[in-house]
C-alpha positions as CSV (number, residue, x, y, z in Angstrom):
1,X,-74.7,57.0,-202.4
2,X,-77.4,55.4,-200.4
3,X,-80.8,57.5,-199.4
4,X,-80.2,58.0,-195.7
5,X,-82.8,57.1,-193.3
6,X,-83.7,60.8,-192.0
7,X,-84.8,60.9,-196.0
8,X,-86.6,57.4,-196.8
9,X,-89.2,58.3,-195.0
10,X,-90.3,61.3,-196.6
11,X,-89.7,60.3,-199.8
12,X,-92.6,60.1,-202.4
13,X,-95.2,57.7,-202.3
14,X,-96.2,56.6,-205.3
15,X,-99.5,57.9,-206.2
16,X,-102.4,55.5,-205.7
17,X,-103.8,53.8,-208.9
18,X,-107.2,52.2,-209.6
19,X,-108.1,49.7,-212.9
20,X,-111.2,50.3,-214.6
21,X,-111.8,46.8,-216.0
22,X,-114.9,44.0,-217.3
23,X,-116.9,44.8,-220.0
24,X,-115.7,47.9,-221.4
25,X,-114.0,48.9,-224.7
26,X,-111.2,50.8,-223.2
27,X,-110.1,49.4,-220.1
28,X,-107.8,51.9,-217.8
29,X,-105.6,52.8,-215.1
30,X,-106.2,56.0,-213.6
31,X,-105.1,58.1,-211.0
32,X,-106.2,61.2,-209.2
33,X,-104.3,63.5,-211.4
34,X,-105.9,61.6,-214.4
35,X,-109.1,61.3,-212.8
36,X,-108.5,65.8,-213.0
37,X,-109.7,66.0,-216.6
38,X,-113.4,65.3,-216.0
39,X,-115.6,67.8,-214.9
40,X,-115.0,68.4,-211.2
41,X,-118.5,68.0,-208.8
42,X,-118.5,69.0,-205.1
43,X,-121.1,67.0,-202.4
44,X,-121.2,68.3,-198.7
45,X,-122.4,64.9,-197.3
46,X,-123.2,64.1,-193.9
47,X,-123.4,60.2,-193.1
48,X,-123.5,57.5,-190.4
49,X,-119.8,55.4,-189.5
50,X,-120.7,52.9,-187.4
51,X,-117.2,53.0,-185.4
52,X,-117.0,57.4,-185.0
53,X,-120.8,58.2,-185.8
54,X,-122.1,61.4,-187.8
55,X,-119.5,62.5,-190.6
56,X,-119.4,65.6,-192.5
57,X,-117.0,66.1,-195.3
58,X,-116.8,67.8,-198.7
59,X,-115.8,66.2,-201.6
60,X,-114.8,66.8,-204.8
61,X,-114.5,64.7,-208.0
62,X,-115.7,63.6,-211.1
63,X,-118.7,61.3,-211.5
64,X,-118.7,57.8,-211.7
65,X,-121.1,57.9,-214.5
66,X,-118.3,60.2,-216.8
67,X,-115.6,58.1,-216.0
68,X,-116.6,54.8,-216.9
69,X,-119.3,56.3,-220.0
70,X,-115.7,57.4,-221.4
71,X,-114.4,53.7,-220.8
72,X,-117.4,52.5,-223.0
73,X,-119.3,49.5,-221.6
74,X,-120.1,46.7,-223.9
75,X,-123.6,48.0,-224.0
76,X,-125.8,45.7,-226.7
77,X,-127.8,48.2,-228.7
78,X,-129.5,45.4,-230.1
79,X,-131.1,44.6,-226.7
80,X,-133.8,46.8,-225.8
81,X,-132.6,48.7,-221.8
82,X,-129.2,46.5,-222.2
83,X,-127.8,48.9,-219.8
84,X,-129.2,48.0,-216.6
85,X,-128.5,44.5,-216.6
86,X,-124.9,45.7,-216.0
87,X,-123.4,45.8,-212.1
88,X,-120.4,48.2,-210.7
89,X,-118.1,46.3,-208.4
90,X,-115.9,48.4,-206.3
91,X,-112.5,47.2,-204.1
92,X,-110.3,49.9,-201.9
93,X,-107.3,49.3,-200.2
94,X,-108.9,48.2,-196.8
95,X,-110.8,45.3,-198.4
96,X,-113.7,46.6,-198.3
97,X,-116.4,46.4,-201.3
98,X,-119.6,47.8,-202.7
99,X,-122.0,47.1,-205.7
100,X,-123.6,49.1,-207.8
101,X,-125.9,48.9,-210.5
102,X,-125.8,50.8,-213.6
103,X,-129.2,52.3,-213.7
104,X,-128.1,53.4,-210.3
105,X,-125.8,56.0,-211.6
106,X,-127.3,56.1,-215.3
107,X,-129.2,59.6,-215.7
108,X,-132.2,58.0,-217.2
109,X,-133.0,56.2,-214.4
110,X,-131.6,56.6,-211.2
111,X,-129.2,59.7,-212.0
112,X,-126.9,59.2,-208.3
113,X,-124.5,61.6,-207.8
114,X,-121.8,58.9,-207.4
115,X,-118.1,60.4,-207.2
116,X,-114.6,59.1,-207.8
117,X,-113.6,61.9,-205.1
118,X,-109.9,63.3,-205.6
119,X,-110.6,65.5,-202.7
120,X,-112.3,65.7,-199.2
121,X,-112.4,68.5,-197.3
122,X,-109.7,70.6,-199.1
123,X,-107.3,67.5,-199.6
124,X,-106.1,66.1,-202.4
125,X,-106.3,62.2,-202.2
126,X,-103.5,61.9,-204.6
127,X,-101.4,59.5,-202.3
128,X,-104.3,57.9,-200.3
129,X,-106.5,57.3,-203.7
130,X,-110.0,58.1,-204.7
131,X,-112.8,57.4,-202.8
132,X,-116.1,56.2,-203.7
133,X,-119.2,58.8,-202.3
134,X,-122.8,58.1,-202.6
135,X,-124.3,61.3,-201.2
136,X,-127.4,60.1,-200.8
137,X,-126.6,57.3,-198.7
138,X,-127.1,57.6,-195.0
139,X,-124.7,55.1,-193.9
140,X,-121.3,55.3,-194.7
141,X,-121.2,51.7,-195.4
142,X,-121.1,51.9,-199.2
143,X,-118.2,54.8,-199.0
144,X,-114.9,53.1,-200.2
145,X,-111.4,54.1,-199.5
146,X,-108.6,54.2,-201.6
147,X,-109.9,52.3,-204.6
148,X,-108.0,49.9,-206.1
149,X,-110.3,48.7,-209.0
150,X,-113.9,49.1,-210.6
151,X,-115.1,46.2,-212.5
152,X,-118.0,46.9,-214.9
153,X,-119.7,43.5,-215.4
154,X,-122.7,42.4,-217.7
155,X,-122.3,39.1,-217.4
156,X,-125.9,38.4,-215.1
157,X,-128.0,36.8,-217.5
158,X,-130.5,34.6,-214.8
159,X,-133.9,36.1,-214.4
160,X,-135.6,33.3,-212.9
C-alpha cells in the first residue's frame, strides 16, 4: 500500500550527518546521537547576527577538540609544534563556511571552547544537525549551521 499524503509529511527525516575528513587516521561520519558519547559541555552565548541582532542561546555538545583528537590528526612527532600548522575547515547545509586553526582549539595554546552543539536551548538538533559555537566570538559570523563536513588539513607548508 502506498504512504498516503496526510502521512509523508510527517514521516522521519533522516538524521543529519557530518564527515570528519583530511588528515586524520580515522576518518568518520557522525551524527548527533553519535556525537552523544563525548563529554557533554554547555555555553550560554550571547552574539551579534547581522540580519536579527543580539542572540542568546544555550548550547550543549561536545568539543571540537575531543572529537577530532579521537579521529587522530596526522600530527608529525618528528616536527617540533607540528600541530599548529594544521587548519579546521567547516561547511553546513546553508553554504556557509569557517576556518579554524588548530592551536585555536588545542589546550596548549589557545584552549576555545569550540562545540559540535547537539543542542540549543533545550533542542535536540538531531534532524537539523550540529552546529558549530565559538563562545567567545562576538559575531555570529563564524557559527555554522547544520554541518555537513569538517576537513582537518595540514597540508600549508609556505612560510614566506
Amino acid at each position: 500500500m502506498s504512504q498516503s499524503l496526510a502521512t509523508a509529511g510527517t514521516a522521519a527525516r533522516p538524521l543529519a550527518e557530518l564527515v570528519l575528513t583530511g588528515d586524520l587516521h580515522r576518518p568518520a561520519r557522525l551524527t548527533v546521537p553519535d556525537l552523544l558519547a563525548w563529554p557533554q559541555h554547555e555555553a550560554d552565548v550571547s552574539f551579534e547576527c547581522a540580519t536579527s541582532g543580539i542572540r542568546h542561546h544555550r548550547f550543549t555538545g561536545p568539543l571540537l577538540h575531543d572529537v577530532l583528537a579521537t579521529a587522530g590528526p596526522g600530527f608529525d612527532p618528528a616536527r617540533r609544534k607540528d600541530r599548529l600548522r594544521f587548519l579546521i575547515a567547516v561547511s553546513g547545509t546553508d553554504g556557509h563556511h569557517a576556518l579554524l586553526s588548530w592551536g585555536e582549539i588545542d589546550p596548549d595554546f589557545g584552549s576555545a571552547p569550540v562545540l559540535l552543539a547537539v543542542g540549543i536551548d533545550d533542542t535536540s538538533l538531531d534532524r537539523a544537525g550540529t552546529q558549530l559555537v565559538l563562545p567567545q566570538d562576538r559575531c555570529g559570523a563564524r557559527y555554522i549551521s547544520g554541518i555537513t563536513a569538517i576537513r582537518v588539513d595540514g597540508g600549508y607548508t609556505s612560510w614566506t
